[in-house]
Backbone as CSV, one residue per row, in Angstrom:
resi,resn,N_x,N_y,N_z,CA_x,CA_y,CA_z,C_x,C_y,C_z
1,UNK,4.666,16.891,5.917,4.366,18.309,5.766,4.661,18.741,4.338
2,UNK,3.227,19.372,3.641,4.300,19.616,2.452,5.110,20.877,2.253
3,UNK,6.339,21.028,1.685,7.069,21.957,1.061,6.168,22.843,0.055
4,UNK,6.187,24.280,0.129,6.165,25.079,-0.938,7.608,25.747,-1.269
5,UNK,7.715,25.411,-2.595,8.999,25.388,-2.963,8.942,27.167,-4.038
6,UNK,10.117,27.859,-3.630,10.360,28.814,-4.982,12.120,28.795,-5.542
7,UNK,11.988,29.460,-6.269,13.058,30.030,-6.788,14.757,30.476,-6.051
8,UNK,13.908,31.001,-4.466,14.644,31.714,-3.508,15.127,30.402,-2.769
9,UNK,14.497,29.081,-2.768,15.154,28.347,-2.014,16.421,27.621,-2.736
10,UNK,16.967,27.521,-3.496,18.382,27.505,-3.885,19.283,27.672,-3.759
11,UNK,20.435,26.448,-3.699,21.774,27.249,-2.718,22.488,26.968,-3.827
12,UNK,23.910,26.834,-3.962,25.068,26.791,-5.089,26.115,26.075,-4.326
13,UNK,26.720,25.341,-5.189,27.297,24.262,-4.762,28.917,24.177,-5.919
14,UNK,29.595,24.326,-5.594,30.748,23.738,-6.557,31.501,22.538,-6.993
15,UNK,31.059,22.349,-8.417,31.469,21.250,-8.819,31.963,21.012,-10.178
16,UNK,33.534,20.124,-10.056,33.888,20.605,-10.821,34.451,21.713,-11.538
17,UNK,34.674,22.479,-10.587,35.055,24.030,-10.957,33.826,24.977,-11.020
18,UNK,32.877,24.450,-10.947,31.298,25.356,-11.646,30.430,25.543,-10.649
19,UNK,29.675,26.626,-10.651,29.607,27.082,-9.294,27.659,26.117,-9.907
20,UNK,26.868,25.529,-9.195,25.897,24.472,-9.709,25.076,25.210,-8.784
21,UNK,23.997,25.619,-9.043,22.460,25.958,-8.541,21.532,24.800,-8.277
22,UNK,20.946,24.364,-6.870,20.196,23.123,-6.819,19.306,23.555,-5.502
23,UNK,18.531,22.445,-5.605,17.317,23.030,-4.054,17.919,21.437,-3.499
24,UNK,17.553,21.569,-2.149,17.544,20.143,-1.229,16.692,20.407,-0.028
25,UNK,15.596,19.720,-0.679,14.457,19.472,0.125,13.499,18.697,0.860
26,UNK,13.924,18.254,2.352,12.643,17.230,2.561,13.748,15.992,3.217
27,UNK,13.051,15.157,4.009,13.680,13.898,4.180,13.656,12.683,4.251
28,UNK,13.989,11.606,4.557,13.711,10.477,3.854,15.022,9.751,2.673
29,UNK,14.462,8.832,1.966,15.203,8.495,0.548,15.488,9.569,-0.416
30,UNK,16.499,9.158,-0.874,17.003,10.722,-1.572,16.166,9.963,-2.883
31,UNK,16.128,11.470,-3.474,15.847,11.092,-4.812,16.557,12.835,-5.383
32,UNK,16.727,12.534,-7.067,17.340,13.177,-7.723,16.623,13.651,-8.854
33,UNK,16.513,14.946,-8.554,15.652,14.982,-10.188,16.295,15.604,-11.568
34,UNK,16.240,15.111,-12.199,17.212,15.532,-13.593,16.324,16.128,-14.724
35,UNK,16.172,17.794,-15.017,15.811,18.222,-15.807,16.413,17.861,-17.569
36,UNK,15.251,18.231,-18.414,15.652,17.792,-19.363,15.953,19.006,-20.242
37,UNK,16.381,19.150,-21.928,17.054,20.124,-22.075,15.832,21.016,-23.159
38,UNK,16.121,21.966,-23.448,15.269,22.773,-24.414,15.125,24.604,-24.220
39,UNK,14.979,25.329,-24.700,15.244,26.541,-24.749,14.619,27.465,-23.204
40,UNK,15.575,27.999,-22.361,15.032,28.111,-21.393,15.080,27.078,-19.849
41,UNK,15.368,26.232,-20.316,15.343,25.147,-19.310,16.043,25.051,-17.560
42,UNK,15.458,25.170,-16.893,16.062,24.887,-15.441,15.408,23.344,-14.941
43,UNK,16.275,23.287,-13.755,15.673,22.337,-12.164,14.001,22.909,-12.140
44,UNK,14.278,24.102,-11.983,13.167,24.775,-11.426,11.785,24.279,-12.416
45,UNK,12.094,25.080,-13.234,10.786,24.749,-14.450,10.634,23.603,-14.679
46,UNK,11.162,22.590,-14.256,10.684,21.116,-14.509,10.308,20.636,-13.380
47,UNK,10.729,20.718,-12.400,10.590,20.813,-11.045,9.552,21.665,-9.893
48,UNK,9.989,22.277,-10.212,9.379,23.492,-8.672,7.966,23.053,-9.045
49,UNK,7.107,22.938,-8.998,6.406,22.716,-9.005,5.579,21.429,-8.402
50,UNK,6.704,20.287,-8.465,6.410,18.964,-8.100,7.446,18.249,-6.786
51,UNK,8.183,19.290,-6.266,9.048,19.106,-5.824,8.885,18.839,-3.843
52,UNK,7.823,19.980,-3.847,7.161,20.366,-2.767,6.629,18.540,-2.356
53,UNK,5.845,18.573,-3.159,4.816,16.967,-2.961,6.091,15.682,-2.923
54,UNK,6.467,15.598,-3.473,8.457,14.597,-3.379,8.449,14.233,-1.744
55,UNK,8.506,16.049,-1.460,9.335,16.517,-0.437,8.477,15.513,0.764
56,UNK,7.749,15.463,0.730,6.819,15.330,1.725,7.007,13.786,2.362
57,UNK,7.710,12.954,1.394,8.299,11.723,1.967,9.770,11.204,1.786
58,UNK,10.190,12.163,0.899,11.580,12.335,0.379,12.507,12.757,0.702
59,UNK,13.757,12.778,0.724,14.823,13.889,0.282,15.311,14.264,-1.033
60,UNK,14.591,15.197,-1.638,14.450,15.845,-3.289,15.450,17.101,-3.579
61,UNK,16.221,16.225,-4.451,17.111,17.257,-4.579,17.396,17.748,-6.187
62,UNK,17.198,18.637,-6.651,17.038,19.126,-8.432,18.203,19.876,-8.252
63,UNK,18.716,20.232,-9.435,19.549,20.894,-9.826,19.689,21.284,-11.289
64,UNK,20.537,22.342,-11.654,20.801,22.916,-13.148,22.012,22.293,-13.680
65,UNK,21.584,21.274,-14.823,22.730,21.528,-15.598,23.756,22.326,-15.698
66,UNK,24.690,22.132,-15.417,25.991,23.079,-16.642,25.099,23.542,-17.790
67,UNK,25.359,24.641,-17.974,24.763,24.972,-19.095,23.163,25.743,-19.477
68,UNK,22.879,25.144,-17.691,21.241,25.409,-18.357,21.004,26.789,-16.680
69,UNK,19.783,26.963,-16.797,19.441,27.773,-15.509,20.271,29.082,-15.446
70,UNK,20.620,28.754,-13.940,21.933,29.613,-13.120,22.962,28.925,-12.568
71,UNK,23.127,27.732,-13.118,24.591,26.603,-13.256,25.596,27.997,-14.125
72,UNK,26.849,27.395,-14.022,28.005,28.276,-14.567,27.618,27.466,-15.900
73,UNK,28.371,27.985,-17.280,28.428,27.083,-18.421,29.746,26.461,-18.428
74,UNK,30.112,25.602,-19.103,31.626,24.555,-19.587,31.868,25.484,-20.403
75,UNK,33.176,25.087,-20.292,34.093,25.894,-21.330,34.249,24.581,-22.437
76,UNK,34.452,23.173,-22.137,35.015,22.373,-22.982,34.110,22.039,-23.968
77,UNK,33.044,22.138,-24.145,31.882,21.665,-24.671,30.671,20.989,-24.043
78,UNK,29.772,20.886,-24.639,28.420,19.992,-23.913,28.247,18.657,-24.403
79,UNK,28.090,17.565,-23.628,27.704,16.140,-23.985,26.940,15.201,-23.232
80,UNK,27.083,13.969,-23.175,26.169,13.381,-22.341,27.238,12.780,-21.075
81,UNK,28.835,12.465,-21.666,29.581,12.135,-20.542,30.302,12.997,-19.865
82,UNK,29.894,14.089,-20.381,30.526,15.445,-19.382,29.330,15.905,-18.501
83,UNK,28.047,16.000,-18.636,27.058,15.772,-17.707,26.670,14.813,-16.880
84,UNK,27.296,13.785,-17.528,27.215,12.633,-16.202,28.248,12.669,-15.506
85,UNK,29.598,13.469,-15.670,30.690,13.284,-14.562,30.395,13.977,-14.067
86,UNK,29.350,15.553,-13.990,28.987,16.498,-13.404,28.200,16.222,-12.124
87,UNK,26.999,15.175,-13.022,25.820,14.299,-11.867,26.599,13.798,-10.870
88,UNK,27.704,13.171,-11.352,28.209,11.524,-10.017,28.903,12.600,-9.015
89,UNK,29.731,13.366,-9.690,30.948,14.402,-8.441,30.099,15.056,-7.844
90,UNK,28.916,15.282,-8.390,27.959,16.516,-7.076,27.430,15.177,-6.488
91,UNK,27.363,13.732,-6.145,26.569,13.161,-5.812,27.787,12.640,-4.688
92,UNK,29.101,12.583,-5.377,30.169,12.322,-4.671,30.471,13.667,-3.513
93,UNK,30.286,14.904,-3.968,30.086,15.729,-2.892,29.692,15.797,-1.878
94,UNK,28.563,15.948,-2.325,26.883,16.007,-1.057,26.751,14.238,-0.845
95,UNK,28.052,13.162,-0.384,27.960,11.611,-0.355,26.758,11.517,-0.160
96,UNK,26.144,11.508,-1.562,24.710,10.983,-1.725,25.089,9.547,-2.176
97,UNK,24.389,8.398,-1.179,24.433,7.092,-1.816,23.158,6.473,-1.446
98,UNK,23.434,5.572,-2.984,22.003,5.065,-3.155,20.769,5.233,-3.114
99,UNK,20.821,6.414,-4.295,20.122,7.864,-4.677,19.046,6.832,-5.979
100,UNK,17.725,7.673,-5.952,16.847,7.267,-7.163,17.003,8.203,-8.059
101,UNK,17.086,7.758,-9.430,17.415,9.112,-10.462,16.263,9.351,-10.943
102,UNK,15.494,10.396,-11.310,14.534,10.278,-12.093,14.898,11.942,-13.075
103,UNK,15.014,10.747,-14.076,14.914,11.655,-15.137,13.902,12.210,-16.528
104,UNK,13.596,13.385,-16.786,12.915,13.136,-18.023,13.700,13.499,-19.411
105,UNK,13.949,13.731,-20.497,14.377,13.261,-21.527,15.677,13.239,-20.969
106,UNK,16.354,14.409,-22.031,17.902,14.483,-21.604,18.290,13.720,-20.197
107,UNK,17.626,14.432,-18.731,17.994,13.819,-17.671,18.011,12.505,-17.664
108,UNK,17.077,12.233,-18.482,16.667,10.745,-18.518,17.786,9.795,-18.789
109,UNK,19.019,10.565,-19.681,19.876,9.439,-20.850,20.977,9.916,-19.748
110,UNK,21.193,11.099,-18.673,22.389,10.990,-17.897,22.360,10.409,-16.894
111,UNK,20.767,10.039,-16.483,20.593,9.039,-15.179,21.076,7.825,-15.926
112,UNK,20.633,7.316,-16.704,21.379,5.937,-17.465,22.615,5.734,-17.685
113,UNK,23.160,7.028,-18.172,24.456,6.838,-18.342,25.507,6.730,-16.995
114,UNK,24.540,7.704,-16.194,25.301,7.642,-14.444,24.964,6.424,-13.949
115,UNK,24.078,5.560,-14.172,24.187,4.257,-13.114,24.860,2.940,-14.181
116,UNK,25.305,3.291,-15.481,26.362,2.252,-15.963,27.390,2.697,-15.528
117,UNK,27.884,3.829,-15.321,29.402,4.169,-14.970,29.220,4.173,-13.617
118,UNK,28.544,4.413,-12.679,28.812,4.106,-11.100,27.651,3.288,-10.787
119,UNK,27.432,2.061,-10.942,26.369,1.683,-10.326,25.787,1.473,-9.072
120,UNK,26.744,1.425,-7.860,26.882,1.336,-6.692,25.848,2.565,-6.179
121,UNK,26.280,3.938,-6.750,25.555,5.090,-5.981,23.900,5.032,-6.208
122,UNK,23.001,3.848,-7.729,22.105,4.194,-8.315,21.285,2.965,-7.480
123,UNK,20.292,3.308,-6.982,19.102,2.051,-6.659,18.153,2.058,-7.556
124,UNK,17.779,2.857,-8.147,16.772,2.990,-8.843,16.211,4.212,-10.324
125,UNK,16.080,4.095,-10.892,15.533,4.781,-12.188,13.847,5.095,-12.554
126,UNK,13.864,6.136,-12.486,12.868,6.459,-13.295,12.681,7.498,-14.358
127,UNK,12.326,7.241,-15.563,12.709,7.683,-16.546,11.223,8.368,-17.290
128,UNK,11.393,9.296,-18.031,10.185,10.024,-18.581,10.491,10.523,-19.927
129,UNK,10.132,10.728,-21.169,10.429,10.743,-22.399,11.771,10.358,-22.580
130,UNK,12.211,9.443,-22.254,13.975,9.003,-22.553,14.032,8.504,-23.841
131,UNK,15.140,9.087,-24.497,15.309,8.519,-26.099,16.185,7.205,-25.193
132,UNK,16.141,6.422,-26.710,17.161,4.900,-26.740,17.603,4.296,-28.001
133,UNK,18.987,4.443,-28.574,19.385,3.893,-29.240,19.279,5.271,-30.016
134,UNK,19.233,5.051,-31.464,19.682,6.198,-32.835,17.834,6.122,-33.422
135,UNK,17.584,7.452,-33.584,16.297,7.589,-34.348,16.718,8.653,-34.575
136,UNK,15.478,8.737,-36.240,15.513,9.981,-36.914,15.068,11.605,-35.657
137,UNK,15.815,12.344,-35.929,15.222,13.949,-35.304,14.266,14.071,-35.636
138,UNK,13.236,14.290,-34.700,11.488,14.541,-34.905,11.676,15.987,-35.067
139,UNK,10.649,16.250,-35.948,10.467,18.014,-36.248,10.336,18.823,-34.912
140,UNK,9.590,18.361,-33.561,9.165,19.130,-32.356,10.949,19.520,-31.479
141,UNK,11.980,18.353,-31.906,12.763,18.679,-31.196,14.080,19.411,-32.345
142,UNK,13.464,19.241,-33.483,14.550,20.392,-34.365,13.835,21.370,-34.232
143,UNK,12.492,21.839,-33.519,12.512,23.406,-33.450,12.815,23.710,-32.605
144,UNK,13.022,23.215,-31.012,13.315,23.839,-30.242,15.272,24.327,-30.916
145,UNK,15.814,23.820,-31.783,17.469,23.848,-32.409,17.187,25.159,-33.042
146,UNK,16.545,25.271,-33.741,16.199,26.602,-34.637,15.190,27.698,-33.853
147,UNK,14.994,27.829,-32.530,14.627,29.103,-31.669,15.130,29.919,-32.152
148,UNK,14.233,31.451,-32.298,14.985,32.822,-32.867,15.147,33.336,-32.003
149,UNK,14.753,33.129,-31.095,15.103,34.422,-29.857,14.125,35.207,-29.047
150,UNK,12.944,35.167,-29.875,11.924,35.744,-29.794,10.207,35.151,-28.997
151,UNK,9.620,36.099,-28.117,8.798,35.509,-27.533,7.548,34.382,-28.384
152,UNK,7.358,35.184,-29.757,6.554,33.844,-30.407,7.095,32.923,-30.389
153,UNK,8.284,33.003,-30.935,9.210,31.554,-31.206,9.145,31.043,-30.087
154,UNK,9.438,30.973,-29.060,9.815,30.522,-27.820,8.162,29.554,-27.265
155,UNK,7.225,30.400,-27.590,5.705,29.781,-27.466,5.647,28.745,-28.564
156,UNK,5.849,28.822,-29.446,5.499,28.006,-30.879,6.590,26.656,-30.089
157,UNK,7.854,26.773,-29.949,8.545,25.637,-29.461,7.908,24.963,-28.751
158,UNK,7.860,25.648,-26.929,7.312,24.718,-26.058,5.553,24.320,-26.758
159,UNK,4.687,24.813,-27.295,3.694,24.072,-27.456,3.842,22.772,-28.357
160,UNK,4.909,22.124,-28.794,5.142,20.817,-29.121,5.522,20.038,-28.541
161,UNK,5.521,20.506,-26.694,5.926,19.911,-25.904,4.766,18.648,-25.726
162,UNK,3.448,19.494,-24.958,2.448,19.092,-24.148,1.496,18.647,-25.455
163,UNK,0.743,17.622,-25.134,-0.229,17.286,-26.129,-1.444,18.355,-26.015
164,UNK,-1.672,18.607,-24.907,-2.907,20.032,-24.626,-2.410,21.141,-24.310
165,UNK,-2.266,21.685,-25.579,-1.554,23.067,-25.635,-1.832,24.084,-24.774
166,UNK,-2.958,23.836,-23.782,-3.397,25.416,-23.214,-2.336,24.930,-22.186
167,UNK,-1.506,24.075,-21.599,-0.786,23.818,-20.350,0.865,24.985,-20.867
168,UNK,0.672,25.190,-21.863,1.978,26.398,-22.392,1.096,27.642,-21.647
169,UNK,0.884,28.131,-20.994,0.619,29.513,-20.490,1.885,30.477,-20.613
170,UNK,1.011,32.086,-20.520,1.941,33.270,-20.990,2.783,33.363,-20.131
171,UNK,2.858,33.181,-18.396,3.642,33.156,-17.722,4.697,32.226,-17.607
172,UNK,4.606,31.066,-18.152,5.373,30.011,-18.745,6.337,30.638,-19.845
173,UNK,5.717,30.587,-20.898,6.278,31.447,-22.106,7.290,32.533,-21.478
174,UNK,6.958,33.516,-21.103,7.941,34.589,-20.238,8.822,34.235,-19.586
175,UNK,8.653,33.025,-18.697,9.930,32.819,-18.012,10.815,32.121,-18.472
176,UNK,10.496,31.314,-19.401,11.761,30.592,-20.140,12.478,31.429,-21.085
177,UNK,11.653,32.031,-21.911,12.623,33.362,-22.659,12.924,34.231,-21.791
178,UNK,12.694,34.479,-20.855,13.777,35.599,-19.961,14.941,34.340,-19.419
179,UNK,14.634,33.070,-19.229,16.318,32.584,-18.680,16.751,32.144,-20.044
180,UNK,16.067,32.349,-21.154,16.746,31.816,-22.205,17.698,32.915,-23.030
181,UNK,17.694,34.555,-22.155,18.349,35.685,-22.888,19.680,35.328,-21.913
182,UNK,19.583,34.572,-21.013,21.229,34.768,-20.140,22.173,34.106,-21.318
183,UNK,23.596,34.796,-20.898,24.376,34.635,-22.105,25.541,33.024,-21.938
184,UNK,25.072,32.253,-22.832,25.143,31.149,-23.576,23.973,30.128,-23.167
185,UNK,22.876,30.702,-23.106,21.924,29.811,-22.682,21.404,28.644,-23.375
186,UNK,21.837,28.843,-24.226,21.056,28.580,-25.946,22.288,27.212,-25.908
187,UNK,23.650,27.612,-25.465,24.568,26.641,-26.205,24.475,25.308,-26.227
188,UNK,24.091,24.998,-24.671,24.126,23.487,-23.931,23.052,22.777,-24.886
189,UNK,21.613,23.610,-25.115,20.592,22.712,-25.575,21.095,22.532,-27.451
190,UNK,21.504,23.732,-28.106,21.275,23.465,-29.707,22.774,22.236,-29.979
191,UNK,23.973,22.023,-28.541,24.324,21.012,-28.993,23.918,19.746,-29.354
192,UNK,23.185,19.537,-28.802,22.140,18.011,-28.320,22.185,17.153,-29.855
193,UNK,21.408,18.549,-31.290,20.542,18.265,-31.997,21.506,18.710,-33.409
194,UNK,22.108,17.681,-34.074,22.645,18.448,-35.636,21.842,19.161,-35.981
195,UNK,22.181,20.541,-37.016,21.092,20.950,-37.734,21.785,20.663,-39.003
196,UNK,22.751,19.922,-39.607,22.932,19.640,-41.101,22.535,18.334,-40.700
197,UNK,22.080,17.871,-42.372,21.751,16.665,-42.526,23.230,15.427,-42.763
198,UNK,22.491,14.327,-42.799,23.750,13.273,-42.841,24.405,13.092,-44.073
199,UNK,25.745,12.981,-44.505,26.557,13.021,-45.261,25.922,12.042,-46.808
200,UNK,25.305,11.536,-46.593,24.158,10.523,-47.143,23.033,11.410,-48.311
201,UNK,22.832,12.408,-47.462,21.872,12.949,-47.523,20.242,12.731,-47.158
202,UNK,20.921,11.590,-46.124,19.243,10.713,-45.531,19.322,12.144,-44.094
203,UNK,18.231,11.531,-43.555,17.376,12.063,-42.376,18.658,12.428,-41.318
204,UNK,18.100,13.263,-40.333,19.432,13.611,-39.420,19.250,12.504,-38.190
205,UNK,20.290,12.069,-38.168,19.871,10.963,-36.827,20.582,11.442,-35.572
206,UNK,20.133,11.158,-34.072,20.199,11.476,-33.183,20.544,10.229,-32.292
207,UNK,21.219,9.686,-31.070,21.069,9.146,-30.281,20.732,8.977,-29.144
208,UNK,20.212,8.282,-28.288,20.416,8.336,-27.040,20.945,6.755,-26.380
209,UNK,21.326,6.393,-24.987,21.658,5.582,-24.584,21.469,4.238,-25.220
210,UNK,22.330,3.584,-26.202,22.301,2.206,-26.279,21.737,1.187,-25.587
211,UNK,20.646,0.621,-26.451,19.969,-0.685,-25.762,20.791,-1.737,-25.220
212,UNK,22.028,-1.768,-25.687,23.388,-2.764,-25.006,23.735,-2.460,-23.784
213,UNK,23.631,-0.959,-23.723,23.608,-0.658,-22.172,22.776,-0.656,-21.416
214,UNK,21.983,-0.482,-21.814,20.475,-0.621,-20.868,20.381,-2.070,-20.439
215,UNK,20.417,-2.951,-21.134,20.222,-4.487,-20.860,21.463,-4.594,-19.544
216,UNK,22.372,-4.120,-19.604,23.432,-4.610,-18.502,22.684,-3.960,-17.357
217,UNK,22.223,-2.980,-16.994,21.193,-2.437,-15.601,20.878,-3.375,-15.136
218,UNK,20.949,-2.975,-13.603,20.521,-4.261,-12.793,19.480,-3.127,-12.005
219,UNK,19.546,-2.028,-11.910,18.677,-1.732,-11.417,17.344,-1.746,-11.746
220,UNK,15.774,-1.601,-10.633,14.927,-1.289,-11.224,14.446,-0.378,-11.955
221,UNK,13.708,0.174,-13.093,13.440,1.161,-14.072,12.044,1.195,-13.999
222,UNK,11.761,2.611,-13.978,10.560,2.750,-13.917,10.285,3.789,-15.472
223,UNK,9.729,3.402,-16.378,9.812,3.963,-17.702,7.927,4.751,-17.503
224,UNK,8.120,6.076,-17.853,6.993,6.737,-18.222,6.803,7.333,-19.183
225,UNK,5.896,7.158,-19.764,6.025,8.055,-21.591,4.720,8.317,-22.020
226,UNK,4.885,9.144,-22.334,3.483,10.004,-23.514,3.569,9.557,-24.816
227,UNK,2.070,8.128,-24.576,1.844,8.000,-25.676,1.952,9.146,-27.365
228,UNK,1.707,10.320,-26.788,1.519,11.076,-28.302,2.835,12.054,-27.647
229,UNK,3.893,11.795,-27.442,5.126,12.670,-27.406,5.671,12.744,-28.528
230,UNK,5.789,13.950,-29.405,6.097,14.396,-30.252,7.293,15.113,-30.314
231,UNK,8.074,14.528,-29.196,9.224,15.309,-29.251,10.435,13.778,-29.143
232,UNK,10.638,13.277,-28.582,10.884,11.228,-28.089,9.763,10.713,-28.028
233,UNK,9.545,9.881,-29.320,8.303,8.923,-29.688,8.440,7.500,-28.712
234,UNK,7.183,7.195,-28.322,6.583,6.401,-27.393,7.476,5.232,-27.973
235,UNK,7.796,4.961,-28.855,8.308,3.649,-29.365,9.538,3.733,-28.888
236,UNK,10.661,4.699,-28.126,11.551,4.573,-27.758,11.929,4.452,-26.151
237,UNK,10.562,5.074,-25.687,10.157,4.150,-24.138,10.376,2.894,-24.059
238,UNK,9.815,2.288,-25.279,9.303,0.666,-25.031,10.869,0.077,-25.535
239,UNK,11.671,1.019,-25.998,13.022,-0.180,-26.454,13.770,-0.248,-24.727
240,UNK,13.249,0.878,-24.076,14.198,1.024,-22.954,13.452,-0.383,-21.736
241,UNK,12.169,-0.405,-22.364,11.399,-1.182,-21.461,12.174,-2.749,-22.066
242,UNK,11.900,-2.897,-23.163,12.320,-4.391,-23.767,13.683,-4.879,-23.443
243,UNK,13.972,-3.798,-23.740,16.019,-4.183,-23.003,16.506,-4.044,-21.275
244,UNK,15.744,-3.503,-20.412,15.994,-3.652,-19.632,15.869,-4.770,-18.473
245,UNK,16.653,-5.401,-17.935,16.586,-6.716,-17.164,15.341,-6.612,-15.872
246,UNK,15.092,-5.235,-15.682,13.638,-5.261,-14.168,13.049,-3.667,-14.683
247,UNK,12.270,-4.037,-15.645,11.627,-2.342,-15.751,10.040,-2.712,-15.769
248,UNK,9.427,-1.606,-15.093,7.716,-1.523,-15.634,7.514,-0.399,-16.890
249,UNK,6.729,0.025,-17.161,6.809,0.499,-18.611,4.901,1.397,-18.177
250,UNK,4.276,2.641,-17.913,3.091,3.248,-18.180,3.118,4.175,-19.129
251,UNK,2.497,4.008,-20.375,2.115,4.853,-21.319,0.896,5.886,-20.608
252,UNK,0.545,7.026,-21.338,0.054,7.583,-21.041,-1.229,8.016,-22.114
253,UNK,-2.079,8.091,-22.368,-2.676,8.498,-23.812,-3.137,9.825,-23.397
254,UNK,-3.546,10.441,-24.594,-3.439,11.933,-24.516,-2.195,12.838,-24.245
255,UNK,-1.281,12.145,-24.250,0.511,13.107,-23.280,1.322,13.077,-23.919
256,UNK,2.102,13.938,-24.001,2.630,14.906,-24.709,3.994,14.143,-23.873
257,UNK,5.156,15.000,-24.204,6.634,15.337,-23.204,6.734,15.649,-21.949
258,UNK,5.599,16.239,-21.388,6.250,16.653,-19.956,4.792,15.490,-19.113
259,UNK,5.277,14.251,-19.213,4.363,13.272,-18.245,4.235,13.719,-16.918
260,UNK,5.345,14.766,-16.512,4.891,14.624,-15.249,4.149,16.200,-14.510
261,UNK,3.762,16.726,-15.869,3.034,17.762,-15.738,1.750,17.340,-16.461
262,UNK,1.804,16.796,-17.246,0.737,16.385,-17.997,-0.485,15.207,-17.275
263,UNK,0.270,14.122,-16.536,-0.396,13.583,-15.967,0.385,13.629,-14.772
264,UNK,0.293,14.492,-13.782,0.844,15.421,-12.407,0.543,13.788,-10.977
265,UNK,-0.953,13.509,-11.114,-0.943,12.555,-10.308,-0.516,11.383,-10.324
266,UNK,-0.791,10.914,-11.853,-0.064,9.653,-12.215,1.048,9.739,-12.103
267,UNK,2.144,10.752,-12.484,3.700,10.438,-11.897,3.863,10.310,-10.627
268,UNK,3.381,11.659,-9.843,3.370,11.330,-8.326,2.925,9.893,-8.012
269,UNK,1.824,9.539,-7.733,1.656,8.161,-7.129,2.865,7.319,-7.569
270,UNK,2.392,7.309,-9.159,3.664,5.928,-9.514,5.338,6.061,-9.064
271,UNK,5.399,7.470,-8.803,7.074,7.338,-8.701,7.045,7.188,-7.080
272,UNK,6.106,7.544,-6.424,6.236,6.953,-4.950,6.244,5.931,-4.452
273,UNK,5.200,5.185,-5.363,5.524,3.787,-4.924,6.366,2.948,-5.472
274,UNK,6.815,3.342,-6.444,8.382,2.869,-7.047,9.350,3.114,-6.238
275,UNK,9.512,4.231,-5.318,10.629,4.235,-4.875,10.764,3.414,-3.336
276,UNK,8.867,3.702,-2.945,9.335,2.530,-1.986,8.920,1.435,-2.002
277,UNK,8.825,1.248,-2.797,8.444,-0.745,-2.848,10.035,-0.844,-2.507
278,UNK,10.089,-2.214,-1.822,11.278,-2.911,-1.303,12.126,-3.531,-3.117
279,UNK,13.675,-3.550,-2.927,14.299,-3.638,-4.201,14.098,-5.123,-4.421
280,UNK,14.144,-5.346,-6.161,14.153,-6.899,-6.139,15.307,-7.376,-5.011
């Protein structure tokens, strides 16, 4: 049956001290969906939309960052191992085991980072613009760092998302700058990204999950990427593909950052039958 999913179906959950906004929908194999970060950002807006169709053979469960949505914010700061102790204790909560992560960028590097530090709870990965290893900051993701506040700005950002810009619509635009005026909305994402340059005076470099770690995964990986992503370049899909011990690897041509809006059916199919094909 499928789910039509909104806004209103959201419950709150505490974790960690923080009161966490998430939907849980549908039944079956759990799966997890991990939004990624940028001005405005929820579960929802990466989600709701695709969540419904999940649902329909799944148990789909999204949620908000710390930091992002209608999650509480941290007081201690934002990182990648304070979001992954966030992921495992709500997973340790709601004893979710042997959960599929699928993440796209950011989510992408805390699903990785959550199944090296607990591997037991992780069967499976699927990953969508995931950085890997240290590359230079691409211009698409130092603007979303330098957002003014303002509804152009906020349009000018996300259209460096999608490779076919008309998929930024005005109602899009509106709703991320209205969750992007809640107060510290801004904080979680402009940590991500230096805005001074390196002490060098070379290029600003950025990381994400070490190819040393990736190679130790035993799980399967399912890597998806937009050939023309201008925000995590396609070439950093393929380090996650080369280093990993059981991954498949679909580029996409024509696609931008959000693969799984961009090419809506191709993620669906492929992440369904990824999750149930039987494990190596």
């Amino acid at each position: 049956m499928k789910h039509t999913v909104s806004e209103e179906d959201a419950r709150s959950i505490t974790v960690d001290g923080l009161l966490t906004n998430y939907f849980d929908i549908g039944k079956g194999r759990t799966v997890v969906l991990l939004h990624g970060s940028g001005p405005g950002v929820s579960a929802y807006a990466n989600w709701g939309q695709l969540i419904g169709d999940l649902a329909q053979e799944f148990r789909v469960l999204a949620f908000d960052m710390p930091g992002f949505g209608l999650s509480q914010r941290m007081t201690g700061g934002y990182s990648v191992p304070a979001w992954c102790k966030h992921l495992l204790d709500f997973l340790e909560i709601l004893d979710l085991q042997s959960v599929t992560l699928v993440g796209n960028s950011l989510g992408g590097s805390i699903a990785l980072s959550a199944t090296f530090t607990n591997p037991a709870r992780i069967a499976k990965l699927v990953l969508m613009g995931t950085p890997c290893g240290r590359f230079e900051v691409t211009p698409a993701l130092k603007a979303g760092r330098i957002y003014d506040g303002t509804l152009a700005s906020m349009q000018e950002v996300l259209k460096m998302f999608p490779f076919d810009k008309t998929l930024v619509t005005d109602e899009m635009v509106q709703s991320r700058w209205k969750a992007a005026q809640e107060p510290g909305a801004l904080e979680a994402f402009k940590s991500l990204v230096p805005d001074e340059p390196s002490s060098d005076g070379g290029p600003v470099i950025v990381s994400g999950v070490p190819e040393k770690i990736v190679a130790r995964l035993t799980q399967p990986i399912l890597v998806l990427h937009g050939r023309d992503d201008k925000v995590v370049p396609f070439e950093l899909g393929l380090r996650i593909h080369q280093a990993a011990q059981h991954s498949e690897l679909h580029s996409f041509s024509g696609c931008g950052h959000w693969v799984q809006h961009e090419r809506r059916k191709g993620f669906l199919q492929l992440t369904r039958d990824f999750i149930k094909a039987e494990l190596l």
